[in-house]
N, C-alpha and C positions, 0 to 999 in steps of 0.2 A: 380183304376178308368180307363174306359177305354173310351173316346167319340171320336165320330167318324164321319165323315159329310154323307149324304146318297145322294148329290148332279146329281150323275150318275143315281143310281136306279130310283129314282124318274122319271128324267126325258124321259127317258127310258117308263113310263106309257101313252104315250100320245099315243090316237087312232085316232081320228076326226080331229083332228085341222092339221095344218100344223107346222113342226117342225120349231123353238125350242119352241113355248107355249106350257104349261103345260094343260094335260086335265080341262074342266071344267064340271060342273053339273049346271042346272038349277035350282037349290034350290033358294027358294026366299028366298033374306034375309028379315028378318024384318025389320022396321022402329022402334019399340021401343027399349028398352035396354038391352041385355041379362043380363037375371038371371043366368046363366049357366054359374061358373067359369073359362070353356072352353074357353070362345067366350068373345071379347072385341069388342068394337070401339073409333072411334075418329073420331069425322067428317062423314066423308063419308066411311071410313076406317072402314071394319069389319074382323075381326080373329078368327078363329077358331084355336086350340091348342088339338091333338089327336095324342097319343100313341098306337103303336099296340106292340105285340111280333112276329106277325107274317107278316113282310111286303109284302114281295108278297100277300098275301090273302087281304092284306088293300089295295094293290093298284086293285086285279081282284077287287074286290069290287068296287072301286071306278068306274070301268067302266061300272058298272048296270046300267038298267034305272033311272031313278030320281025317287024319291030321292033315294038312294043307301042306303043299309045294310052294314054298318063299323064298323068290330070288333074291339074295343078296347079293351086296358087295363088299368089297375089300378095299377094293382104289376107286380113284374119280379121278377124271381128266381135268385139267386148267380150265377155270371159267363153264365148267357142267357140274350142277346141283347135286347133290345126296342126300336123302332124306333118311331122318332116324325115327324107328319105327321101338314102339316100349311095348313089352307083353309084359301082362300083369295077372299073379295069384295068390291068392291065400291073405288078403288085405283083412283086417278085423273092423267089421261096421260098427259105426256109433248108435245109439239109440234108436234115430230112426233107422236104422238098415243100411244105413249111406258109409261107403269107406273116402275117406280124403289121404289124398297122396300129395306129397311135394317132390319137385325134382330138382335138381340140379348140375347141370352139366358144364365141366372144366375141360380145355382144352388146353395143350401143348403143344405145340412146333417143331417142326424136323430140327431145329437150332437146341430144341429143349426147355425152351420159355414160352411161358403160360401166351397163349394165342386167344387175343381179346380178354375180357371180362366175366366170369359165371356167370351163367343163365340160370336162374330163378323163375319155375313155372309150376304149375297146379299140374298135375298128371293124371288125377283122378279125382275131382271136385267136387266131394258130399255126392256124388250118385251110385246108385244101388250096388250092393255089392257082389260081386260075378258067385255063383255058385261054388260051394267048396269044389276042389279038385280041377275046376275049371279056370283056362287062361285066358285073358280078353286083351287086346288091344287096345291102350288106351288114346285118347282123344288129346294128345299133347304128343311135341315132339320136335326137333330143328330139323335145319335144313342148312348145307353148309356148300359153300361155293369159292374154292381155290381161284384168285385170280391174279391176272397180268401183277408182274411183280412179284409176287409172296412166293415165299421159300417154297420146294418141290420137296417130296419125302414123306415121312412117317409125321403122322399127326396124329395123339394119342388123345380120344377121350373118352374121361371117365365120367360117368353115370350115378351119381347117388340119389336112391327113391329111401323117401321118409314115409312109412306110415303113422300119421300122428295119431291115430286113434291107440295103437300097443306102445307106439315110441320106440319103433327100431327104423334102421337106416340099411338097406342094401344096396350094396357098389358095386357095379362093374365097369372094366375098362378093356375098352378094342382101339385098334390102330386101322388107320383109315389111309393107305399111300397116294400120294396125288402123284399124277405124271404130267407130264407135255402133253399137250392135245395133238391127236394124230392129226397128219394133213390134209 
């Protein structure tokens, strides 16, 4: 098992804004409730949860016009990366203006036992808070790599972002299939 933080890449994406915020898009979010195992909320707190194999290309992507075209994925091959990509809205700023998010990502094994140890990271760390109605890409995120040995299949993980400024928790959880690497 190989995970890995993508904390630099990420950030590294931003074109418009002033550094350190992380790009954002104009996607409106909805008011109702995703149907879309991807996407959670809590409160005012909305998540989105996307994997690419290709992250450079997720992140040109992301710098399209609104709404953007985001290749993801679903499966990854034996020993080729996947990068998890977090969209983030409706976070409530503290005093200065700044929203702080925590995340935490669990994993499970095609056997059905917890795969490695939670991941414990800052997702959106005291900086500026995205515009109502608008979704940003935050500046945190893994990166997972199936290899030689470890079980082939369904590998489920779930996602929970905390904003501690309201004190709610939104979760989401995808399935990620690893295969054989073609020859």
């Amino acid at each position: 098992m190989m995970l890995f933080a993508t904390l630099a890449l990420l950030l590294s994406a931003s074109t418009t804004e002033t550094p350190p915020a992380p790009p954002a898009q104009s996607l409106q979010a909805s008011a109702k409730k995703p149907a879309n195992p991807v996407e959670a909320r809590a409160g005012n707190l909305h998540i989105i949860q996307l994997w690419s194999s290709d992250q450079q290309r997720f992140l040109k992507e992301w710098k399209q016009p609104t709404p953007p075209h985001l290749t993801t994925d679903s499966s990854i091959e034996r020993n080729k990366p996947i990068f998890q990509f977090i969209i983030i809205g409706g976070c409530q700023a503290n005093e200065a203006g700044n929203c702080d998010l925590s995340g935490e990502t669990r994993m499970t094994g095609p056997d059905g036992k917890p795969y490695g140890e939670p991941l414990n990271f800052a997702v959106w760390d005291n900086l500026p808070a995205p515009p109502p109605n608008i979704l940003s890409l935050a500046p945190a995120g893994i990166g997972l790599t199936v290899e030689d040995g470890e079980k082939l299949g369904p590998y489920k993980i779930k996602l929970s972002v905390t904003d501690n400024v309201a004190k709610v928790t939104a979760t989401t959880e995808v399935t990620i299939t690893a295969e054989e690497a073609a020859d």
